[in-house]
N, C-alpha and C positions, 0 to 999 in steps of 0.2 A: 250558231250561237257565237256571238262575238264577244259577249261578257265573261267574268270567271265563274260564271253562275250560271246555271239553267232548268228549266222544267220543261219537259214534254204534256204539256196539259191534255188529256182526252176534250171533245169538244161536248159531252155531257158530264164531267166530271168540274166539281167544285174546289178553291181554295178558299179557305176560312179568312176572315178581314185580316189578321196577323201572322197570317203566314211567313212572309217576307221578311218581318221583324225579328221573329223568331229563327226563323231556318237561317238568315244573315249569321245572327247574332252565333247559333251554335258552329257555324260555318269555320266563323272567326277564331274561335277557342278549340277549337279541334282541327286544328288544319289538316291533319295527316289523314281525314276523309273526304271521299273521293264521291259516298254516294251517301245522303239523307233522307231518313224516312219518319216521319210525323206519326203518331198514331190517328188513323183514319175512321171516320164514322162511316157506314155502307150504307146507302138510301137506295131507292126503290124510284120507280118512275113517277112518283107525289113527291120524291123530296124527304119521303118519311122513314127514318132512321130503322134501318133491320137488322135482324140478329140471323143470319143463315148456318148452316153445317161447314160448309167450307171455310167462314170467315171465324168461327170459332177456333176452329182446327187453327187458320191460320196465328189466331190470337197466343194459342198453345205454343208454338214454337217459336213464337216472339218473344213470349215472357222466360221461356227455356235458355232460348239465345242471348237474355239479356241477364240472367243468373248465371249460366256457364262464362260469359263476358266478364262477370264481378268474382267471379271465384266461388260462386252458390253461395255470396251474401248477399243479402236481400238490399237491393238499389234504394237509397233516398226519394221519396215521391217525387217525382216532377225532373230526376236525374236525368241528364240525357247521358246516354251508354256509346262508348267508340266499344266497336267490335271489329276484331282482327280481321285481315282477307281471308285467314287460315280458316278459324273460326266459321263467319261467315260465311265460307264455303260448304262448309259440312253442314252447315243449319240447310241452306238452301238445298242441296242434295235430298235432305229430310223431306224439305216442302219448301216450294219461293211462299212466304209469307208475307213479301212485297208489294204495295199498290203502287204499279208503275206509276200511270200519269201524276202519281203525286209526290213523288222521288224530285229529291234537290242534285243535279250533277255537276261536278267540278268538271269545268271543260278540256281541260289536259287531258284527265282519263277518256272522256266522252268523243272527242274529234280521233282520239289513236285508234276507234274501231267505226265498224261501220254496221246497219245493221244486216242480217244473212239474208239474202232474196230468196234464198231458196224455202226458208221457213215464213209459214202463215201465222199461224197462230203463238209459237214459243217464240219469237223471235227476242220477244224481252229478256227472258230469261236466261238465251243464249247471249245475250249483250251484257246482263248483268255479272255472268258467272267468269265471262272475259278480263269483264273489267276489275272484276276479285283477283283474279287471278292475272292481272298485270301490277296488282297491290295496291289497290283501291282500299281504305278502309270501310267501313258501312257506320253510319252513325246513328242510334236510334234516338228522336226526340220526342220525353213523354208527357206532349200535350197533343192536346185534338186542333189539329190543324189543318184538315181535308177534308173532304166527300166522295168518296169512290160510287160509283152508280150502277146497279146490277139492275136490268131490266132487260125484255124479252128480245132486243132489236140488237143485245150486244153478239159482237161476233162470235165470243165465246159459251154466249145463252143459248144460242140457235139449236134445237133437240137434236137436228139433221146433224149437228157439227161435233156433237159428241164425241163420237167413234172417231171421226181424223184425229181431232184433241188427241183424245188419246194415244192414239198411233203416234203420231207427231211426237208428242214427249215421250213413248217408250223409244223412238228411234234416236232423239237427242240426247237424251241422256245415256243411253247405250255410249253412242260417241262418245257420250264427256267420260266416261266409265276409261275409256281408253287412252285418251288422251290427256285428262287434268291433272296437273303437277302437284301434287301435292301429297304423296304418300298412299300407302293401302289402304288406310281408311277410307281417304276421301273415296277414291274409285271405287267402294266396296258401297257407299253410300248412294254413289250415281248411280251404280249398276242396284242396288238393291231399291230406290224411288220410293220410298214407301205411301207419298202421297199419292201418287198415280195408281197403287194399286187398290187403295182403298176408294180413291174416286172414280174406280174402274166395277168395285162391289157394288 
């Protein structure tokens, strides 16, 4: 990326016509964010807008993290929310409620890591949790400005791929348990994953 701006686009995931406009525009006015997140619509292999168990869930600790953000006063419609690296970190500990390909990155933070070869399938989340933790802010913007795309061909749908999934994030997150700076909580949150355990029932 050679701009100050970038997206990792999935090659079946969508940006809405105004994306650009908007994700610029909050860019500008929150400088002290490192990584943007749109609220995203989740389609299906038609294109046609779904409601699943995981993206509910994830919906829950997006509107949690963006009331804990304001101080549990209820945000202005259409607010967009700067949320702490600190913060931020603990939300995701709970659950990443992020749709990668559709995350806006400041490329200061983005070029200082790289992503882990050794991980398959978490590797976003071990890049994103980095870049919280190099003091990236997280910025939510609440208009619908993406299309995340779950269907049967994605790496993470695969029924066979479950069980690694799984494995894979209780092993990273064990690490991050150990290693992430940020006080007892946080590592009490990566060791405790609570979304992997429920997406493990």
């Amino acid at each position: 990326i050679s701009s100050k701006w970038g997206v990792l686009l999935g090659q079946d995931d969508l940006l809405l016509p105004n994306y650009l406009e908007e994700m610029t525009c909050a860019a500008i006015n929150f400088p002290n964010a490192g990584i943007i997140q749109p609220i995203v619509e989740v389609i299906n292999e038609k294109g046609e807008v779904i409601h699943t168990t995981v993206d509910t869930i994830k919906s829950f600790i997006r509107v949690c993290t963006r009331l804990l953000a304001k101080g549990w006063r209820p945000p202005r419609s259409n607010e967009a929310i700067f949320v702490s690296p600190a913060l931020a970190s603990k939300a995701i500990m709970v659950g990443n409620f992020l749709y990668f390909p559709t995350l806006m990155w400041e490329n200061t933070y983005l070029s200082s890591h790289r992503f882990r070869q050794d991980l398959e399938i978490t590797l976003d989340i071990e890049l994103i949790v980095n870049l919280l933790q190099m003091g990236s802010g997280l910025l939510l913007v609440e208009k619908p400005l993406a299309q995340y795309r779950r269907h049967s061909a994605s790496k993470s749908g695969i029924p066979e791929q479950k069980v690694h999934r799984l494995s894979e994030e209780v092993s990273l997150y064990k690490e991050l348990a150990q290693t992430l700076k940020g006080g007892k909580s946080l590592k009490f949150l990566a060791h405790l994953h609570l979304s992997t355990r429920l997406h493990a029932l």
